[in-house]
Structures are given as C-alpha cells and as structure tokens.
N, C-alpha and C positions, 0 to 999 in steps of 0.2 A: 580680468578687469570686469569689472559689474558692467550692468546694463545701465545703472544711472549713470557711470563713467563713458560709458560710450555712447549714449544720447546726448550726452553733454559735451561732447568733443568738438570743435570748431569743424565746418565741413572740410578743410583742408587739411587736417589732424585726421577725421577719421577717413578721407579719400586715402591715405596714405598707407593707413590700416589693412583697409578694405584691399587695396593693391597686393597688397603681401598675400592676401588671400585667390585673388584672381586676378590678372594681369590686366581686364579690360576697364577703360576708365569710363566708358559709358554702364556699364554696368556698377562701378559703383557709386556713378552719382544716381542710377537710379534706385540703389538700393540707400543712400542717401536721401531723396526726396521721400521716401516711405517712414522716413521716422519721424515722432520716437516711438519704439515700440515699446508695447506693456513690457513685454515677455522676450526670456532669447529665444522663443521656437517664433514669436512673432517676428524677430529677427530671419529668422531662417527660411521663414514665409517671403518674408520680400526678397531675401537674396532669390530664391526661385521663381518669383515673379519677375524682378528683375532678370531672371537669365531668360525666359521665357521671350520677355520682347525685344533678345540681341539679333540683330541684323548677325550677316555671315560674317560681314567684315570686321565687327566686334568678337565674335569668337573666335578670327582668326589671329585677331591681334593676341586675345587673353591664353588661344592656345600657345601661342609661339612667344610668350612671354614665360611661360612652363620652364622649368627646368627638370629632367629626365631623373628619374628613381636610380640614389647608388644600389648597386648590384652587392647584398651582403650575406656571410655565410659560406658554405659551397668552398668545392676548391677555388684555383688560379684561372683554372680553363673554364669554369662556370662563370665567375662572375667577366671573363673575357668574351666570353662567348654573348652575356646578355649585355656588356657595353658595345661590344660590336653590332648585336641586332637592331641595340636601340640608335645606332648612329645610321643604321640601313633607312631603318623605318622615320628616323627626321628626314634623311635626304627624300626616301619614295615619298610620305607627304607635306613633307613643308612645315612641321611642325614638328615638337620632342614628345615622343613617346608621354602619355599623362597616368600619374598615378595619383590616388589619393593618400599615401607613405610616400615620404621621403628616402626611405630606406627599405630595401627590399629584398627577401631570402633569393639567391642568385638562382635557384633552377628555376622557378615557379616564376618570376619574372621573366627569363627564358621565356618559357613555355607559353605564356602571353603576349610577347612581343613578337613570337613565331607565329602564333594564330593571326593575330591584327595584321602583320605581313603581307597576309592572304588576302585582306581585305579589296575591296574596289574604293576607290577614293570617297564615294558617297557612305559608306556605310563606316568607312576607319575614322570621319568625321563625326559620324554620328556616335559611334564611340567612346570617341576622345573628346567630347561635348561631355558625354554621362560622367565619366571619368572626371573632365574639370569641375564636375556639379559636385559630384561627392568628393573630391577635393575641396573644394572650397566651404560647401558645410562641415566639413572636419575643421577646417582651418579658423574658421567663424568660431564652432566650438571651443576649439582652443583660444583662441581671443578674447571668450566668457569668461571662460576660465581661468586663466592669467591675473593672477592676483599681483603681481610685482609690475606690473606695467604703471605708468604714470599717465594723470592726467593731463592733456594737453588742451 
C-alpha cells in the first residue's frame, strides 16, 4: 500500500492497520497523530517515537496481544521442544514469547527462547520491548509494501 494510501486512511482504517502491526492502541494512535508523513522511513520514525513514550502498561498490553513464532523446519522433537519453551516462557512472564517472523527455523528459536528463560523479569521485558520494535517496523514495512491492500 503507498504512503499516500495510508495517509489518507480514515484514523479508524488506519488504527486497525497499525494493530495488526503492534497490539497497543495507545501506541497507534500516537503513531496516528504524527502523520502524514513525507516518507515510509518518516513513518518508521514516529512508530519509534511513538514506542518510546509507552507507559508499561501499553507495552504490556501490545506484548500480550503478540502471538508466539511457529516453530518450522527441524524434526518433531525440535519444533516440540521450542513450543513447549515458548509456552514455559508465556506462563514465567505473562506474555508470548516475541519475534519479529512469524515463522521460525525450530532449533535456533529453541535456542532463544532457552536464553530469554534465564532472564530476570526486568530484562526479558526489555527484550521482548526490542523484539516488539523490530517486529513492528517489519510489519510497517510490509504494510508499504502491500500493493493489493485497498483503500479505506
């Protein structure tokens, strides 16, 4: 979708959008009130502005609005082994494991959701923040990108 198609989006058209990219809705109305932008990297600037001034409880929403990376590739016991860590690691913090793929080679996923494990709750948070960021500027990307999308 261009960037004149999605400057021109009704704010309730593009809140919708912006959702599918990050879960919190404070965050996209303020990455909403920053437009229109020239440019998608001007786009990309206010989503990070916008995440910059989320309160916790905006990141906690946008986290746990996440839905966890399938485990792909690998045998049976690989990609079992990284949906079980990643159901360890929603219950330890309250939130689903964050990736910026939807889909993801089953060891090396593993191997990531074992580290983060380790973590202490302030720093698996801080993680899974960086995580949602570069998820969500992929996901922006892709939304530029998206030529078959319609205007709304």
């Amino acid at each position: 979708m261009s960037l004149d198609v999605v400057n021109g989006m009704s704010d309730d058209a593009l809140r919708m959008q912006l959702l599918q990219c990050c879960g919190s809705v404070r965050w996209a109305d303020a990455v909403i009130m920053r437009r229109p932008w020239a440019t998608g990297g001007g786009l990309l600037e206010a989503a990070d502005a916008a995440f910059d001034g989320l309160p916790d409880d905006a990141w906690l929403e946008a986290l746990r609005a996440e839905a966890s990376p399938e485990a792909v590739g690998g045998d049976d016991g690989a990609r079992a082994a990284a949906a079980t860590a990643m159901e360890l690691y929603a219950r330890q913090f309250g939130w689903p494991f964050v990736s910026p793929t939807p889909r993801e080679p089953a060891e090396p996923l593993l191997m990531r959701v074992r580290i983060r494990l380790g973590n202490e709750p302030a720093a698996a948070q801080r993680a899974a923040r960086d995580e949602l960021r570069r998820a969500a500027r992929t996901r922006l990307q892709r939304l530029l990108e998206d030529s078959g999308a319609q205007r709304a």
